[in-house]
DODO-243455 format. One record per residue (C-alpha): x, z, y. Coordinates in steps of 0.1 Angstrom, whole numbers, always signed. Each point is the difference from the previous one (the first is absolute). Example, Ala and Ser with C-alpha at 12.3 -4.5 7.8 and 13.67 -1.06 7.14 Angstrom:
SITE      xx      zz      yy
SITE    +123     +78     -45
SITE     +14      -7     +34
//
This chain:
SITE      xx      zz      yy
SITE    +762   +1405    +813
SITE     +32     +27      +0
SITE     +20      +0     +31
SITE     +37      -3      -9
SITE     +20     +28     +18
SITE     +35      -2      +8
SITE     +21     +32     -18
SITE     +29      -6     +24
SITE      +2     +22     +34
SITE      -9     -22     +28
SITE     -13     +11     +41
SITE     -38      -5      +1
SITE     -16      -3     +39
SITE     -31     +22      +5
SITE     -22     -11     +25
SITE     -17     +35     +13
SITE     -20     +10     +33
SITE     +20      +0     +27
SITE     +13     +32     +11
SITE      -6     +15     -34
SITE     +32     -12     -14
SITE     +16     +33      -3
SITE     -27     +16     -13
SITE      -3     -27     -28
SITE     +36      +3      -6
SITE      +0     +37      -5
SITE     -33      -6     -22
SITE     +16     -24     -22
SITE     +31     +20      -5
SITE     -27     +32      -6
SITE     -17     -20     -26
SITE     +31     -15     -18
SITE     +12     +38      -8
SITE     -31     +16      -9
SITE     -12     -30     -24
SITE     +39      +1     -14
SITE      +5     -39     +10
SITE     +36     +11     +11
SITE     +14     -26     -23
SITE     -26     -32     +14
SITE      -1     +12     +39
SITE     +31      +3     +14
SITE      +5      +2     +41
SITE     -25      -4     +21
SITE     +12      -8     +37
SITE     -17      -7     +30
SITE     +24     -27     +21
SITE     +10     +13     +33
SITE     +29      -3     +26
SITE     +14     +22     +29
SITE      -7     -17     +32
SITE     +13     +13     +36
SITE     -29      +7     +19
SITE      +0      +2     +39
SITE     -30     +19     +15
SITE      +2     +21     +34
SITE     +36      -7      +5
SITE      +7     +16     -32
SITE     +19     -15     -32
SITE     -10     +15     -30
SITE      +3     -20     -38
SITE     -33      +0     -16
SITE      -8     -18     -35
SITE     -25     -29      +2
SITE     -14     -15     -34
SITE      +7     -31      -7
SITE     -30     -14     -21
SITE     -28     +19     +15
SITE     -28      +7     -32
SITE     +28      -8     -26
SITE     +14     +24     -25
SITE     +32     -11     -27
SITE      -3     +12     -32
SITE     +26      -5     -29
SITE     -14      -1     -29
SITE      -4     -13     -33
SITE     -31     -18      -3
SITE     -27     +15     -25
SITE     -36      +2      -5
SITE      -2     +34      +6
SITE     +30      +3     +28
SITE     -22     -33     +18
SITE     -31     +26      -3
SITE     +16     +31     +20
SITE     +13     -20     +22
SITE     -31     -22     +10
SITE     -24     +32      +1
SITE     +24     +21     +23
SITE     -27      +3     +29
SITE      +6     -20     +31
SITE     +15     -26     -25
SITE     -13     -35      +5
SITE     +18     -18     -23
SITE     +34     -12     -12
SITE     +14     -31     +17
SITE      -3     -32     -20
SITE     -14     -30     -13
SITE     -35      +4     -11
SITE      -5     +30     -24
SITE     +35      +3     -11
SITE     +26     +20     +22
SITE     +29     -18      +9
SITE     +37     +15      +1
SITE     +17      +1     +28
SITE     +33     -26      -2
SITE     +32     +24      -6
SITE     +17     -15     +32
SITE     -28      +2     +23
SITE      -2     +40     -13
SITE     +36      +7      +8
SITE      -3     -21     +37
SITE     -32     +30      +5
SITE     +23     +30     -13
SITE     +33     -13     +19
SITE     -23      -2     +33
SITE     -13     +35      -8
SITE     +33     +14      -3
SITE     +13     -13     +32
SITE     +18     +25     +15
SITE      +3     -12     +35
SITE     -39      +3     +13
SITE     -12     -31     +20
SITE     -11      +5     +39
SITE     -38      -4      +6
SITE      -6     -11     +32
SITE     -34      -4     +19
SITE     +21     -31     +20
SITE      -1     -33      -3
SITE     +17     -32     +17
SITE     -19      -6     +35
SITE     -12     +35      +6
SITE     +13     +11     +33
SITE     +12     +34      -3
SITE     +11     +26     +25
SITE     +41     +11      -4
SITE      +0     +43      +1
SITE     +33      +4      -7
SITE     +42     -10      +2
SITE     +11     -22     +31
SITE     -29     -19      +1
SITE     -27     +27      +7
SITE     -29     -15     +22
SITE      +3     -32     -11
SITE     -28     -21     -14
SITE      +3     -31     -24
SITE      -8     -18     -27
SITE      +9      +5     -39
SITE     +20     -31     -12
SITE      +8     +15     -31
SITE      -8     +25     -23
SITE     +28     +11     -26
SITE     -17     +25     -28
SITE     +31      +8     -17
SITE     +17     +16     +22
SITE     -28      +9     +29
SITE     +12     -21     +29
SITE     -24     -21     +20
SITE     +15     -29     +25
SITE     -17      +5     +33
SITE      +0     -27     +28
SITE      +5     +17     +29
SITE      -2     -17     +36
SITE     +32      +8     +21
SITE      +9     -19     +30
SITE     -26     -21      -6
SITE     +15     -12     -34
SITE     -13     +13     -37
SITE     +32     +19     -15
SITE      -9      +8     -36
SITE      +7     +36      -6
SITE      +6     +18     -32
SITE     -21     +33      -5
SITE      -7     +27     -24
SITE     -39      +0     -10
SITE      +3     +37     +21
SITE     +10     -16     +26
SITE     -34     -14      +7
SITE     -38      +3     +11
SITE     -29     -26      +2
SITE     -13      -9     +29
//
């Protein structure tokens, strides 16, 4: 029984140990040049996105993967292309149905590449809606409530904050803010 390759370039998903990702990346990119597979392997990415982190009462963009243990590999698919890849160490195994890897769909690769291009990094917050938090900064310093909201995008939380015995919602900067 042959399997029947596809001779088109299509994005393959690589399941590898987690953490090893760029390491298998860098292997399989390694492997593609010394073993002249230039024209069968051609990028290998490993999907990530900047993210705005918020640590200490310090903003600072980091990247965050976005399929931890996944690797995307264009490529056209060939017995001997299928072989580099699979034996790269810390490779598990291609994603797909049974023994056969399956592409991934053209628009489902372009949603990955326009999220990884992003410009505008996303706001990671260690808050949620119903944590009480502790306000360290602007008009409302010493103030304690409770998150209502929390809006990502563009790193504002909605804090309920008791005042004259009436919750006010109150618009704050994720600096603005401590846990109780």
């Amino acid at each position: 029984m042959t399997k029947r390759y596809d001779s088109s370039k299509q994005w393959y998903a690589i399941h590898t140990y987690s953490g090893y990702e760029e390491k298998v990346a860098e292997s399989i990119r390694q492997r593609a040049e010394s073993l002249d597979m230039a024209d069968k392997i051609f990028q290998v990415v490993v999907p990530k996105e900047k993210q705005i982190e918020i640590k200490n009462g310090k903003r600072r963009v980091v990247e965050k993967k976005i399929f931890q243990g996944y690797v995307m590999v264009q490529m056209k698919l060939s017995e001997d292309a299928w072989y580099i890849v699979r034996n790269t160490p810390n490779v598990t195994g291609f994603v797909g149905s049974g023994t056969e890897p399956t592409p991934i769909a053209s628009d489902e690769m372009e949603k990955i590449m326009k999220r990884m291009g992003k410009k505008d990094p996303k706001h990671k917050f260690e808050y949620k809606t119903g944590d009480v938090v502790s306000i360290v900064d602007g008009p409302f310093k010493g103030f304690d409530g409770a998150i209502s909201e929390v809006d990502p995008l563009k790193g504002k939380l909605k804090v309920l904050v008791n005042m004259f015995g009436r919750e006010t919602p109150v618009e704050l900067d994720g600096l603005q803010v401590k846990k109780v």
